[in-house]
C-alpha positions as CSV (number, residue, x, y, z in Angstrom):
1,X,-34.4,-34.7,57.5
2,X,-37.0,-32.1,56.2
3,X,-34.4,-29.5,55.7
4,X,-32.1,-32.0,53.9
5,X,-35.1,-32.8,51.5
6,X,-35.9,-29.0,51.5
7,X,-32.4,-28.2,50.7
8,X,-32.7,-30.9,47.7
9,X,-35.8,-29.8,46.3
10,X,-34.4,-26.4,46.1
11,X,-31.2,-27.6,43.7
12,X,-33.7,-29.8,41.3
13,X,-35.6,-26.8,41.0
14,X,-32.6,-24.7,40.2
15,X,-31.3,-27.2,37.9
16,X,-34.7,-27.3,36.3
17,X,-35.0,-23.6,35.3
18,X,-34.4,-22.5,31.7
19,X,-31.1,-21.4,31.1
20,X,-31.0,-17.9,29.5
21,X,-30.8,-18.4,25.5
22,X,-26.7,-17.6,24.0
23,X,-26.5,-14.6,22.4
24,X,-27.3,-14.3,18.2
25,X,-23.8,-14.8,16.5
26,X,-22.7,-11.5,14.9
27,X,-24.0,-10.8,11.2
28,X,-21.8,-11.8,8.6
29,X,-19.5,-8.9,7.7
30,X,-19.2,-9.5,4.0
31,X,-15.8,-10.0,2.4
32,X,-15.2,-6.1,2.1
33,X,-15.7,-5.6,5.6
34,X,-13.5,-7.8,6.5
35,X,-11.1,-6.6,4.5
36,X,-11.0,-3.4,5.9
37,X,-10.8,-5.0,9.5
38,X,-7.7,-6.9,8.3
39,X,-6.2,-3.9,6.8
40,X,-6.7,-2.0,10.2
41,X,-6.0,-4.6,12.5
42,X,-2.4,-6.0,10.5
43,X,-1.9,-2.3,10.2
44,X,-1.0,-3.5,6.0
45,X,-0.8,0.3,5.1
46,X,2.4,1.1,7.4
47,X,3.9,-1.8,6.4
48,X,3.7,-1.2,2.7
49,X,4.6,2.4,2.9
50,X,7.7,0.8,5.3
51,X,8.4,-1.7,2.7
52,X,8.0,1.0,-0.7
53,X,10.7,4.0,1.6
54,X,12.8,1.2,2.7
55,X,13.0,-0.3,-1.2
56,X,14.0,3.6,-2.6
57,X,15.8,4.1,0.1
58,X,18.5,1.5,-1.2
59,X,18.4,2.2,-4.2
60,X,19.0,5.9,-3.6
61,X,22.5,4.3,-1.0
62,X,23.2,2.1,-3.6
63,X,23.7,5.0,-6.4
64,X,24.9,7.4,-4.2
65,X,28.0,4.5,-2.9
66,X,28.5,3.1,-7.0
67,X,27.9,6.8,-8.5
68,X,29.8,9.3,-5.8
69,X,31.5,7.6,-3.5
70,X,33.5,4.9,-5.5
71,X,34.6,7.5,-8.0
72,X,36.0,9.4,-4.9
73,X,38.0,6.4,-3.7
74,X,38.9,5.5,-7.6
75,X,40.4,9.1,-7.2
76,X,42.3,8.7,-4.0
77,X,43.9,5.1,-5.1
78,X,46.5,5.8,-8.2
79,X,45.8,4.0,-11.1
80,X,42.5,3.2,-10.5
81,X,38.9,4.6,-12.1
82,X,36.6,2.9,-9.7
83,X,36.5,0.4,-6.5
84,X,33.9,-1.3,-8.2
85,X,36.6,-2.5,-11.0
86,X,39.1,-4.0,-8.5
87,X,40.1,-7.6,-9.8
88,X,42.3,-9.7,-7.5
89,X,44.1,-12.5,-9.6
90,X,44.9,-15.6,-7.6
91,X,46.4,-18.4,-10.1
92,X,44.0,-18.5,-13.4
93,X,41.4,-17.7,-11.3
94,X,40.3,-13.7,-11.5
95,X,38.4,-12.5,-8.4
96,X,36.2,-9.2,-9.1
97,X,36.2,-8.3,-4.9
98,X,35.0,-4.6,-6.2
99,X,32.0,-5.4,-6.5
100,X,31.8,-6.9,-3.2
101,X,33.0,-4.2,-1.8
102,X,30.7,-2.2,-3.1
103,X,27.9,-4.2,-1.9
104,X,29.5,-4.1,1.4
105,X,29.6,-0.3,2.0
106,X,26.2,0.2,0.5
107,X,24.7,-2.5,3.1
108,X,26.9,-0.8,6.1
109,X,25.6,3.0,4.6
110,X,21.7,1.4,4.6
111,X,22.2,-0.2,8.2
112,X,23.4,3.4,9.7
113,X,20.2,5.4,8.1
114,X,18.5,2.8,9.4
115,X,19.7,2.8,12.7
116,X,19.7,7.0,12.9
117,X,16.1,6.8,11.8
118,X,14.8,4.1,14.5
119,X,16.5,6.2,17.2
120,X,15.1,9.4,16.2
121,X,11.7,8.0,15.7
122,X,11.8,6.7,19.2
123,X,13.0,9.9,20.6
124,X,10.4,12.0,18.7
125,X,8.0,8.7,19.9
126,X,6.7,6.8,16.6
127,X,7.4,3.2,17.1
């Protein structure tokens, strides 16, 4: 029975010490510090430079398909200047699909650099 109360007096008096105090919360950073830490952490840099390359990127496939490449097909179809002029005339209705066309090869001519630069990225390793 003594031990029992022994053995009790000992938990009240552990429940009874002062707890260590929680540590201080961190100083405020201040908004520019923060905003360096987001920068860093979001990596925002890469992306924008990803963003600005990818945006000149398609514009440089979109002249080289409209300016080179459509002239070369205009060349190899008779009678015609220039895919991007191709009507089709169904009924009243006049469907320019040049243009579409040209949209399409520009979008499948983006999609391979893309593709060619991912894979040599990840064999040089940048991801």
């Amino acid at each position: 029975m003594a031990d029992e109360m022994l053995e009790e007096l000992r938990q009240i008096r552990k429940l009874l010490e002062p707890k260590p105090a929680p540590p201080p919360p961190p100083p405020p950073k201040g908004l520019i510090n923060e905003f360096k830490e987001f920068i860093k952490n979001y990596k925002v840099m890469g992306l924008a430079v990803a963003f600005i390359l990818g945006l000149y990127l398609g514009a440089l496939t979109q002249s080289l398909v409209k300016d080179i490449l459509m002239p070369l097909i205009g060349l190899a179809l008779p009678g015609m200047s220039d895919l991007a002029t191709l009507e089709v005339a169904v009924g009243s209705q006049i469907f320019c699909v040049g243009n579409f066309l040209v949209a399409v090869i520009t979008f499948i001519i983006v999609a391979f650099v893309i593709f060619v630069l991912v894979k040599i990225t990840k064999r040089i390793g940048i991801e």
